[in-house]
Backbone bond lengths (Angstrom), bond angles and torsions (degrees), N, CA, C in turn:
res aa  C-N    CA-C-N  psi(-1)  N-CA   C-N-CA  omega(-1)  CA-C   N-CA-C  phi
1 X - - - 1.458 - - 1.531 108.93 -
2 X 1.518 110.69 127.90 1.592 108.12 -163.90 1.760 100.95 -80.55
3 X 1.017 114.66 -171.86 1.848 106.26 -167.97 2.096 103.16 -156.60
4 X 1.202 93.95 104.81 1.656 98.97 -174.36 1.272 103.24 -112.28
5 X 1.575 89.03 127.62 1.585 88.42 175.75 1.718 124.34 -115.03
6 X 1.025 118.51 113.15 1.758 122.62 -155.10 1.237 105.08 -91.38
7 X 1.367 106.62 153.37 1.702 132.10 164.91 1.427 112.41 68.41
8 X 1.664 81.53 36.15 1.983 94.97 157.29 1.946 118.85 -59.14
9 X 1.041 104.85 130.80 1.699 107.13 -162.72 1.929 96.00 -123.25
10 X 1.513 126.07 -21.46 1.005 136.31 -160.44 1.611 124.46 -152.78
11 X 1.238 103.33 113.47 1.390 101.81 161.35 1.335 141.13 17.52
12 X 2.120 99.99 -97.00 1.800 105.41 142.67 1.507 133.18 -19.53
13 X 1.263 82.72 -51.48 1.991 81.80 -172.18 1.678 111.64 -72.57
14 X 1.630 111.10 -26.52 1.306 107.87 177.32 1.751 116.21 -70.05
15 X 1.149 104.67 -44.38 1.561 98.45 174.59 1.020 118.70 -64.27
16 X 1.540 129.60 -52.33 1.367 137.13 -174.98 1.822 100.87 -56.75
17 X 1.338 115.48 -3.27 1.878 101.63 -165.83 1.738 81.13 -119.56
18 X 1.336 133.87 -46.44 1.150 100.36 151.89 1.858 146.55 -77.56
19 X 1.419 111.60 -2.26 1.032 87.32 150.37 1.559 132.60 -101.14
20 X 1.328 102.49 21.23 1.642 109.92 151.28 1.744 144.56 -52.35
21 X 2.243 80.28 -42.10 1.280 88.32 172.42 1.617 96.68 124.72
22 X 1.299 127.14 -4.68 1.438 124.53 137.26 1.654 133.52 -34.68
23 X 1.447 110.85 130.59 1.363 127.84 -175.85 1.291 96.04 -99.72
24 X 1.126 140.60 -69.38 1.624 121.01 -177.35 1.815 108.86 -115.17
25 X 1.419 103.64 165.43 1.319 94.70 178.97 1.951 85.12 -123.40
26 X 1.425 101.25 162.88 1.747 112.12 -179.65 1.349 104.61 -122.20
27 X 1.338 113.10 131.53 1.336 118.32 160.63 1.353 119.99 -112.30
28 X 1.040 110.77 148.20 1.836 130.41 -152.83 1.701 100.56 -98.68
29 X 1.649 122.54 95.59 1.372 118.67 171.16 1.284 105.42 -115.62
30 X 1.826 104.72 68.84 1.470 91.24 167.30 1.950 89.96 -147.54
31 X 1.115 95.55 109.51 1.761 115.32 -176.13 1.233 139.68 -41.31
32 X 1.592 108.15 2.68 1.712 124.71 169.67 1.176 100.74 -114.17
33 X 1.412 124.28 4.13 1.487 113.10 179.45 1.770 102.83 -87.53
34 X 1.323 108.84 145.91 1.309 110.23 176.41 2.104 107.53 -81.26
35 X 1.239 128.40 -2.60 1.240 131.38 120.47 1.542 149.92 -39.28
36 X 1.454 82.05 -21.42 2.241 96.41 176.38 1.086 101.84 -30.28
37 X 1.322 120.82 120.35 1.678 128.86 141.64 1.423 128.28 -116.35
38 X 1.253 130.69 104.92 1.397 141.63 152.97 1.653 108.34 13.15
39 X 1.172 132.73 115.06 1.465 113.51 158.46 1.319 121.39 -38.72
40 X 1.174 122.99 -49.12 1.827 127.91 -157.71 1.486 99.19 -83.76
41 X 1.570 96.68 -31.46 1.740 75.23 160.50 0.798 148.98 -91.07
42 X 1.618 108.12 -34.30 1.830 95.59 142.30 1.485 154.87 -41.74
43 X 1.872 90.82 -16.84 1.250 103.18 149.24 1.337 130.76 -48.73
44 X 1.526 116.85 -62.22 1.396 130.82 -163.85 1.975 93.05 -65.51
45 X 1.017 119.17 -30.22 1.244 106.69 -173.41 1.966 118.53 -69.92
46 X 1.589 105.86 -49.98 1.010 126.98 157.78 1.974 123.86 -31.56
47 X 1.481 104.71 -53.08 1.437 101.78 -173.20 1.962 93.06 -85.80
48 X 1.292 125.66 6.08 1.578 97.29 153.80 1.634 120.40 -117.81
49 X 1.288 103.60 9.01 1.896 119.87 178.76 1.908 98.51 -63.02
50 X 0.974 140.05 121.19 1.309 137.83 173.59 1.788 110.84 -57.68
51 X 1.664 117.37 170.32 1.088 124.07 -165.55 1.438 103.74 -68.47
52 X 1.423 115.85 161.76 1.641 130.46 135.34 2.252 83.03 89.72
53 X 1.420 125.25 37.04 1.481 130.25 169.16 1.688 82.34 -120.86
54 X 1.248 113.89 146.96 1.638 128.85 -169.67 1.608 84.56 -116.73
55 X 1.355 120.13 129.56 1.320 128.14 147.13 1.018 141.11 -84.22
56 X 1.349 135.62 139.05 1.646 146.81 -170.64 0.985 135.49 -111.44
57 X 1.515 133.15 124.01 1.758 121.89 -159.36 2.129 79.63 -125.72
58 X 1.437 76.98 121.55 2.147 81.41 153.01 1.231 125.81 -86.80
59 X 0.999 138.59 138.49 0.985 130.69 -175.67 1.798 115.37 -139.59
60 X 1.238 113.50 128.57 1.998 109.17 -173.18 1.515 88.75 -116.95
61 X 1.019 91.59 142.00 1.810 128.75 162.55 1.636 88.78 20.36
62 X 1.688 114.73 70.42 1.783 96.93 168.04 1.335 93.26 -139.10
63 X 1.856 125.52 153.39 1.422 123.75 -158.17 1.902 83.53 -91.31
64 X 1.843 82.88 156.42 1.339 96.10 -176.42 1.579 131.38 -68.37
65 X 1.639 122.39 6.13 0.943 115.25 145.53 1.486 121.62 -66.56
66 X 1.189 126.64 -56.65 1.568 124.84 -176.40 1.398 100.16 -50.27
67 X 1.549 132.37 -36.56 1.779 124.43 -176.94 1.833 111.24 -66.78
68 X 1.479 110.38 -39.11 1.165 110.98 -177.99 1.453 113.67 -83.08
69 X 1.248 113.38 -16.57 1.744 98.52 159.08 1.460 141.61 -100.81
70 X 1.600 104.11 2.03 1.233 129.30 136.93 1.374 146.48 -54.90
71 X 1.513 95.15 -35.78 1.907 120.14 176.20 1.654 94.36 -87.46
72 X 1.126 117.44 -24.62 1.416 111.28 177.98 1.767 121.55 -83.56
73 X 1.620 100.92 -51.07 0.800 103.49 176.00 1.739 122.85 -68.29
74 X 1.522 126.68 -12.71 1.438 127.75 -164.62 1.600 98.14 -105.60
75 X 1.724 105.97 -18.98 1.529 121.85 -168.07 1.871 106.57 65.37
76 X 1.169 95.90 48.41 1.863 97.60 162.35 1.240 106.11 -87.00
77 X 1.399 107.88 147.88 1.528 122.84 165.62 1.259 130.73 -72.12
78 X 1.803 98.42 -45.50 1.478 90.76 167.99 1.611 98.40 -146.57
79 X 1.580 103.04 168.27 1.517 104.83 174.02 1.098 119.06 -114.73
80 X 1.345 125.84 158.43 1.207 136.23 -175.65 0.994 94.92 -124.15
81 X 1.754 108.47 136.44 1.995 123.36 -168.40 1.430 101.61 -129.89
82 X 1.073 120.50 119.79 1.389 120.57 165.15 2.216 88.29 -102.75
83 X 1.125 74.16 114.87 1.897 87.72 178.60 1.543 102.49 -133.37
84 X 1.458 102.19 78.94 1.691 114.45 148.87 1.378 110.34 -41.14
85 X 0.962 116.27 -77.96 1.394 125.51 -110.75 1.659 88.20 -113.02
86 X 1.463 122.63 13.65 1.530 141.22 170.47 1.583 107.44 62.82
87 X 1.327 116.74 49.79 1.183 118.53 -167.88 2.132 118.94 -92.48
88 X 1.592 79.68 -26.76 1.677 96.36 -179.38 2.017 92.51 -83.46
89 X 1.723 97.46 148.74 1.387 122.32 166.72 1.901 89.46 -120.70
90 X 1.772 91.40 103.30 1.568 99.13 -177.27 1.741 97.05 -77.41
91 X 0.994 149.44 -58.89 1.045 145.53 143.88 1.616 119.64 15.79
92 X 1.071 111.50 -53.53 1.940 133.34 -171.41 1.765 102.14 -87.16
93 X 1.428 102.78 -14.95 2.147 100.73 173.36 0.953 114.58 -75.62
94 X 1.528 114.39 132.25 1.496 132.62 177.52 1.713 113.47 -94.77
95 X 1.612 113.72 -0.51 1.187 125.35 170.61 1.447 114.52 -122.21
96 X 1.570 126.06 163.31 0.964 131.50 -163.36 1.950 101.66 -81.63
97 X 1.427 118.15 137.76 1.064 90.78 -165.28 2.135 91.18 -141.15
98 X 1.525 101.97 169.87 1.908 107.50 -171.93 1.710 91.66 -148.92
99 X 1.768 96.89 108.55 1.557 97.98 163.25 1.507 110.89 -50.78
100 X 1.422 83.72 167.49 1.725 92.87 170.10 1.520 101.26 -124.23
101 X 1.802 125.53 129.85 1.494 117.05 -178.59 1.596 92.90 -114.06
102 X 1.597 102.47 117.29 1.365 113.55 168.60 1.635 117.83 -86.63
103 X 1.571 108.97 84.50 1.094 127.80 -164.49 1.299 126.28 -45.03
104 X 0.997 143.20 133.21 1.558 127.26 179.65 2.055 91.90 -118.70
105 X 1.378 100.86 -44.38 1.784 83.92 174.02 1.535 114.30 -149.58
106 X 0.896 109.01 -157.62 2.039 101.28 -168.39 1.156 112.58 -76.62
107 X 1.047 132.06 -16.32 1.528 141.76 155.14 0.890 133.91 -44.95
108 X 1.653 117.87 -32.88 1.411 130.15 179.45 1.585 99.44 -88.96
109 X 0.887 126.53 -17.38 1.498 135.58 -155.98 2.270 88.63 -100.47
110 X 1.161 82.06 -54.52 2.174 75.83 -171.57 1.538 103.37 -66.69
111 X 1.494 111.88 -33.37 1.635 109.97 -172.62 1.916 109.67 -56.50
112 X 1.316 112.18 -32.15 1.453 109.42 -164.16 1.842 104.59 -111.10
113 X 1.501 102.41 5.30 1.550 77.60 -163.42 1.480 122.28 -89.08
114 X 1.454 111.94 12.21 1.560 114.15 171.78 1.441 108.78 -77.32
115 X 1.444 126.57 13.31 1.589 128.38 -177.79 1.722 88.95 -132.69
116 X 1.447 100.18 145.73 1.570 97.29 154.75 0.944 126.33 -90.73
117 X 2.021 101.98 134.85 1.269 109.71 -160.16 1.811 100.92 -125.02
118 X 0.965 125.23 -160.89 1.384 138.03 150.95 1.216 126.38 -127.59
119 X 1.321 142.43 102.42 1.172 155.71 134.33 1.153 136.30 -11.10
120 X 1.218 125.21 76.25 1.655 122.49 161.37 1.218 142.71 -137.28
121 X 1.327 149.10 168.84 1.586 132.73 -130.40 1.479 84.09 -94.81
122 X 1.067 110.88 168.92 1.717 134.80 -172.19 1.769 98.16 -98.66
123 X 1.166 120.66 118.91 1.335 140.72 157.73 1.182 120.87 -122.85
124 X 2.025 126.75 166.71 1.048 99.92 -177.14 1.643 131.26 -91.45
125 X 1.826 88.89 -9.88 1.522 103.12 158.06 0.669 111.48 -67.93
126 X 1.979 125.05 -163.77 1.071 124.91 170.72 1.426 101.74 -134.09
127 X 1.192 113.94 136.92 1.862 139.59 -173.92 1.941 111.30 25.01
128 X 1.333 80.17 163.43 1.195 105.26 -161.63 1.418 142.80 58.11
129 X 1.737 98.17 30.48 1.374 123.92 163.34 1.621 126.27 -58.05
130 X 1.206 96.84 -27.62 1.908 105.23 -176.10 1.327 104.34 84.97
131 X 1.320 134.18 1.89 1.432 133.66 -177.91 1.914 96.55 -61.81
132 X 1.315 113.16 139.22 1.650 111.26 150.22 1.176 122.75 -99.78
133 X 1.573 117.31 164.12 1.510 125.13 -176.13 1.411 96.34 -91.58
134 X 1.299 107.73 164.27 1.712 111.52 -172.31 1.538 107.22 -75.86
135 X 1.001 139.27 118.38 1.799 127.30 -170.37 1.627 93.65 -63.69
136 X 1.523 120.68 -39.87 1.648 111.87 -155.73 1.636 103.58 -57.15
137 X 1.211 115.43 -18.90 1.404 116.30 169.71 1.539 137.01 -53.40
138 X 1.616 112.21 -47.37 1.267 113.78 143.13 1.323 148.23 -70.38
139 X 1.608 101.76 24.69 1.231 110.16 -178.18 1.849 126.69 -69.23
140 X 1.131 97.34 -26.44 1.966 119.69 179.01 1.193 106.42 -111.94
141 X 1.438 127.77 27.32 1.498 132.75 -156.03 1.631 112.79 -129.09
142 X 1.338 128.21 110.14 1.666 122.57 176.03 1.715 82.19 -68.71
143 X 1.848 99.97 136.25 1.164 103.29 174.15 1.631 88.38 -124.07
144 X 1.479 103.43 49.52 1.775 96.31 175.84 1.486 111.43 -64.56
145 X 1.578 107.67 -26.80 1.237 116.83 -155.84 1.771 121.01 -123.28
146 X 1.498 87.84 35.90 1.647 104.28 -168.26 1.485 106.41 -109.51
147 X 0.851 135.14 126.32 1.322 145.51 129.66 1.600 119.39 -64.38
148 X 1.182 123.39 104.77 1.861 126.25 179.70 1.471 104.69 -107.23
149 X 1.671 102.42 131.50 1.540 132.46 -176.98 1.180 97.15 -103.67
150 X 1.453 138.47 -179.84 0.932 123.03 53.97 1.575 74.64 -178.82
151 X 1.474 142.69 167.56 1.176 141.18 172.74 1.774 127.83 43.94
152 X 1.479 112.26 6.05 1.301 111.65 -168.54 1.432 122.76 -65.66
153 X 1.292 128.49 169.26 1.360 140.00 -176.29 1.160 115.22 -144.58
154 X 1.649 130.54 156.15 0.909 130.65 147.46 2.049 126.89 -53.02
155 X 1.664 89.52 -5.94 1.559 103.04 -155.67 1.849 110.41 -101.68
156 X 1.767 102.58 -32.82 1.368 128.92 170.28 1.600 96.13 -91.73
157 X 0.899 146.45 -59.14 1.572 145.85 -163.51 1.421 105.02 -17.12
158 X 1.366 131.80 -47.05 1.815 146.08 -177.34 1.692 93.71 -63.71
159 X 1.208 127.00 -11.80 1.624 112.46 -171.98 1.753 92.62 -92.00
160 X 1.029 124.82 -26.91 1.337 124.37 179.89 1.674 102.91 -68.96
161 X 0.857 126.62 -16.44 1.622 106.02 -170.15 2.003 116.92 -74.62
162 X 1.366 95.29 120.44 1.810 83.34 -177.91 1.572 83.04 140.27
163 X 1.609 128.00 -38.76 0.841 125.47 -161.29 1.699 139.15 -81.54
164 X 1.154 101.26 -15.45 1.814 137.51 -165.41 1.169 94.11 29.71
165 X 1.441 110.75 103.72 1.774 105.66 177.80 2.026 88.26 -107.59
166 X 0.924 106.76 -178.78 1.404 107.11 -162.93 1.401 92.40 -91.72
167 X 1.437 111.07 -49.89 1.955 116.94 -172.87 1.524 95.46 -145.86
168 X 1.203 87.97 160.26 1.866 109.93 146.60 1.372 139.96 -107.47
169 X 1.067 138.13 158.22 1.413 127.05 -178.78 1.351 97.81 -154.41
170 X 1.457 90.67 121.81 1.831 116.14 -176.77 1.364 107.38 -111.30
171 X 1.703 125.72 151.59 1.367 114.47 168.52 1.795 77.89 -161.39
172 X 1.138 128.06 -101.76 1.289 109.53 -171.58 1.583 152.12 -10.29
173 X 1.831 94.64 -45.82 1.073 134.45 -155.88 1.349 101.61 -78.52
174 X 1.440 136.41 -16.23 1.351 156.54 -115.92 1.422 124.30 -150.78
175 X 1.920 107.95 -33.91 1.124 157.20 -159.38 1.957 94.10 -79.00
176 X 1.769 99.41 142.82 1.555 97.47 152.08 1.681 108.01 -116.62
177 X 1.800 101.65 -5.62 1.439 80.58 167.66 1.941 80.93 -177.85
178 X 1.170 106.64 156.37 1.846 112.70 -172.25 1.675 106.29 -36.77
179 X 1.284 97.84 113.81 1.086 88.83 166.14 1.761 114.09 109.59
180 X 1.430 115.15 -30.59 1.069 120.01 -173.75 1.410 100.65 -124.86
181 X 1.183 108.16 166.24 1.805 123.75 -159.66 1.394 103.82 -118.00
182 X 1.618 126.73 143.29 1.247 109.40 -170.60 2.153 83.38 -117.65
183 X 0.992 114.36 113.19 1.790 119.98 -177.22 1.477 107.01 -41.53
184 X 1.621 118.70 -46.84 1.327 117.83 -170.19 1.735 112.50 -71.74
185 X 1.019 101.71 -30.41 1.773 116.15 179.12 1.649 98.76 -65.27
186 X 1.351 129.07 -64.46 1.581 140.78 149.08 1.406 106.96 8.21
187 X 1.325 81.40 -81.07 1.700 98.03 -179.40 1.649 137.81 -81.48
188 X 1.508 103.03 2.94 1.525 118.28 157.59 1.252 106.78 -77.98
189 X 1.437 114.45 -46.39 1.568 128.29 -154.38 1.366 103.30 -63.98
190 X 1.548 107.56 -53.90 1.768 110.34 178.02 2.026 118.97 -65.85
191 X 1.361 82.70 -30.89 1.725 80.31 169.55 1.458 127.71 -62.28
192 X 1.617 112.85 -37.07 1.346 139.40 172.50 1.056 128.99 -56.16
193 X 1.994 107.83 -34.99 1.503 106.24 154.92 1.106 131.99 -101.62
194 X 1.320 106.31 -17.94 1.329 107.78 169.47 1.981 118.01 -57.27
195 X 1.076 106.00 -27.61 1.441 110.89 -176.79 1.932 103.68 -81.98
196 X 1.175 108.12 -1.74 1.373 107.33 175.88 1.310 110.57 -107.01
197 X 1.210 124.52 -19.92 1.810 126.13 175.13 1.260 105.90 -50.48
């Protein structure tokens, strides 16, 4: 199970989350999030993160020119679009990219899951609310191809087992306060799933 860890804002927090045992780290380019990060600075963080960590740009309701010169300019690999409001032309990305379906019920979850998607509960902000998705939902569901958000813990992480979700993606859950990363939480979190693979 791959392990993403979101709303990296700093340096510290990037090493300390990969040397936790993180596969990608996410950076947050959407400007009401108390996560906001600068492209260029996510740049500077990126050219000292070591090889073979996949980077992540969020992205809400912005057309895919503004995503592709963001993924360029921060050097993300791929983006992640939460596109309500049908604003991205996925077609027009020059980077590899994974909606995000902010689920409201199991429906939304069976309609998309022959693509990889990411999974997380419907709020009226957007991420890193701590809200969870209902598990009974993936119950009739290949979650070969899921990535699950939204409320995780080192403490809930054991309710996932049975489930083969493809990844996780933590950012709150992880946190000693918006924005900042607490290392020891990092490193519960990756132990927690790893003992469930």
């Amino acid at each position: 199970m791959k392990i993403k860890i979101c709303g990296i804002t700093n340096l510290e927090d990037a090493l300390a989350a990969i040397e936790a045992g993180a596969d990608a780290l996410g950076f947050v380019f959407y400007d009401k999030s108390p996560r906001f990060i600068e492209p260029f600075e996510a740049r500077k963080i990126v050219d000292e993160i070591p090889p073979f960590i996949q980077t992540v740009g969020l992205f809400v309701n912005e057309n895919s020119g503004f995503i592709n010169q963001v993924c360029t300019n921060a050097k993300m690999q791929l983006a992640q679009i939460i596109d309500d409001d049908s604003f991205t032309d996925f077609d027009a990305l020059k980077f590899k990219s994974m909606r995000v379906i902010r689920a409201k019920s199991e429906k939304d979850i069976i309609e998309n899951m022959n693509n990889y998607i990411l999974v997380d509960a419907f709020v009226d902000s957007f991420g890193g609310a701590g809200k969870r998705v209902a598990l009974e939902w993936f119950k009739k569901v290949d979650c070969s191809k899921i990535v699950l958000a939204g409320g995780l813990t080192q403490d809930n992480i054991c309710e996932l087992k049975g489930y083969s979700f493809y990844g996780v993606d933590v950012s709150s859950g992880v946190e000693e306060s918006k924005g900042k990363k607490d290392k020891q939480k990092m490193i519960n979190f990756v132990k927690a799933v790893n003992e469930i693979k």
